[in-house]
C-alpha positions in Angstrom: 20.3 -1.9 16.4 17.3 -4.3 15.8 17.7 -7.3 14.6 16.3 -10.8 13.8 18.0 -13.3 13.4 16.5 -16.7 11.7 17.9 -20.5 11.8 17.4 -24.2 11.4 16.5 -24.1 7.9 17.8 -27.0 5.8 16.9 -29.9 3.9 14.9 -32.7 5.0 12.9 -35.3 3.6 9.2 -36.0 3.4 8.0 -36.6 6.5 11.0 -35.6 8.5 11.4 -32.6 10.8 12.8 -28.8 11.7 13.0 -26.8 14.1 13.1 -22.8 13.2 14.7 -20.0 15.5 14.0 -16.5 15.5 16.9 -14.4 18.1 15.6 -10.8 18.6 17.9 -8.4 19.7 18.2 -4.7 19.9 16.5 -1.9 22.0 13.0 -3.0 20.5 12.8 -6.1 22.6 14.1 -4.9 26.1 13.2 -5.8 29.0 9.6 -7.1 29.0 8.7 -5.4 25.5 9.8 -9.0 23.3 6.5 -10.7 24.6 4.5 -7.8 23.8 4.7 -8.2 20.1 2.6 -10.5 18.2 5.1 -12.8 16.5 4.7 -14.5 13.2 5.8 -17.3 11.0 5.5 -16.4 7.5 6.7 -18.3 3.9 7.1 -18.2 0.1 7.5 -20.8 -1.8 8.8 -19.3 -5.4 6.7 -17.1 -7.6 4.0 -17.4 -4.7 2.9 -14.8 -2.6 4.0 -14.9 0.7 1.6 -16.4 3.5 0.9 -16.8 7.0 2.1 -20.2 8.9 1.9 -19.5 12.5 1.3 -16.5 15.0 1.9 -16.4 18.8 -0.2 -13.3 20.2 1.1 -11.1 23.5 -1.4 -12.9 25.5 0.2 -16.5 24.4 -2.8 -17.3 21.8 -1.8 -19.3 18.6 -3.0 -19.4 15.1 -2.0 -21.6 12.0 -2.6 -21.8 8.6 -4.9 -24.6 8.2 -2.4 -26.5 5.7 0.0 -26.8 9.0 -2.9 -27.0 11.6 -1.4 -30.4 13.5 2.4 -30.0 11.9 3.5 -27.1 12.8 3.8 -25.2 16.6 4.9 -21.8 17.2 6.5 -21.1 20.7 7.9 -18.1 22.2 10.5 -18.4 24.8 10.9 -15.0 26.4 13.7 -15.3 28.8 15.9 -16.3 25.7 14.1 -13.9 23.4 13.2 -16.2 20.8 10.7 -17.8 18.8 10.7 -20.9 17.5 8.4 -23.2 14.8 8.5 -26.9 15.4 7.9 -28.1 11.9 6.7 -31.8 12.2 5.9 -34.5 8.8 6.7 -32.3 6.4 5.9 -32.5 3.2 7.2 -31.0 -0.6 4.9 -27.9 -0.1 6.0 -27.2 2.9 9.1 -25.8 1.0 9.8 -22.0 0.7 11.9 -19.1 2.7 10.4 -19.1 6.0 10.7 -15.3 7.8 9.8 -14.1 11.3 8.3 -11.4 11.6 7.8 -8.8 15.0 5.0 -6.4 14.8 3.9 -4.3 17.8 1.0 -1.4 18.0 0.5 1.0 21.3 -1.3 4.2 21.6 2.1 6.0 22.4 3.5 5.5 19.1 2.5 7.0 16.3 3.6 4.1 13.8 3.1 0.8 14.3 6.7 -1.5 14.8 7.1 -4.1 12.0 10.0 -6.0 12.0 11.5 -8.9 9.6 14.0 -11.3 9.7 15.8 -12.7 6.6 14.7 -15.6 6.2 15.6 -19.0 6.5 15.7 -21.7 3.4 13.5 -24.9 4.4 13.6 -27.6 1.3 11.1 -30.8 1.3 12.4 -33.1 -1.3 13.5 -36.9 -1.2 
């Protein structure tokens, strides 16, 4: 089966740092297929909308949100099948469920793939 698997979440103070993992599994990402998704950091902080933090393209291209632009770096690691976010002096809005998303688009498939994982609690306070 797919799966995603998300960790590192924790508590930390303001300032501090966390490293995020994202394990993909399943016959989705076989063989060279895991670095031909676009992977994706997203968040939500409580009663927000959820948003974009970071994105690592197929071609190895990143993007940030610019409230993380200088924090925060994506990586993806493709002989472990994993992505990671390197959060760096964090702060109290930095706070939410972080999730890691897959998504993949070809011209064989008639859907596009979108996958989540379940999220991992990250917690900014002092």
């Amino acid at each position: 089966q797919v799966q995603l698997v998300e960790s590192g979440g924790g508590l930390v103070q303001p300032g501090g740092s966390l490293r995020l993992s994202c394990a993909a599994s399943g016959v989705a990402f076989n063989g060279r297929m895991f670095s031909r998704y676009k992977w994706s950091w997203y968040r939500q902080a409580p009663e927000k909308e959820r948003e974009l933090v970071a994105a690592v393209t197929d071609g190895g291209g990143t993007n940030y949100a610019d409230s993380v632009k200088g924090r925060f770096t994506v990586s993806r690691d493709d002989l472990k099948n994993t992505v990671s976010l390197q959060m760096n002096s964090l702060k109290p809005e930095d706070t939410g469920v972080y999730y890691c998303n897959a998504h993949f688009e070809s011209a064989i498939l008639r859907d596009p793939l979108n996958y989540w994982g379940q999220g991992t609690q990250v917690t900014v306070s002092s």
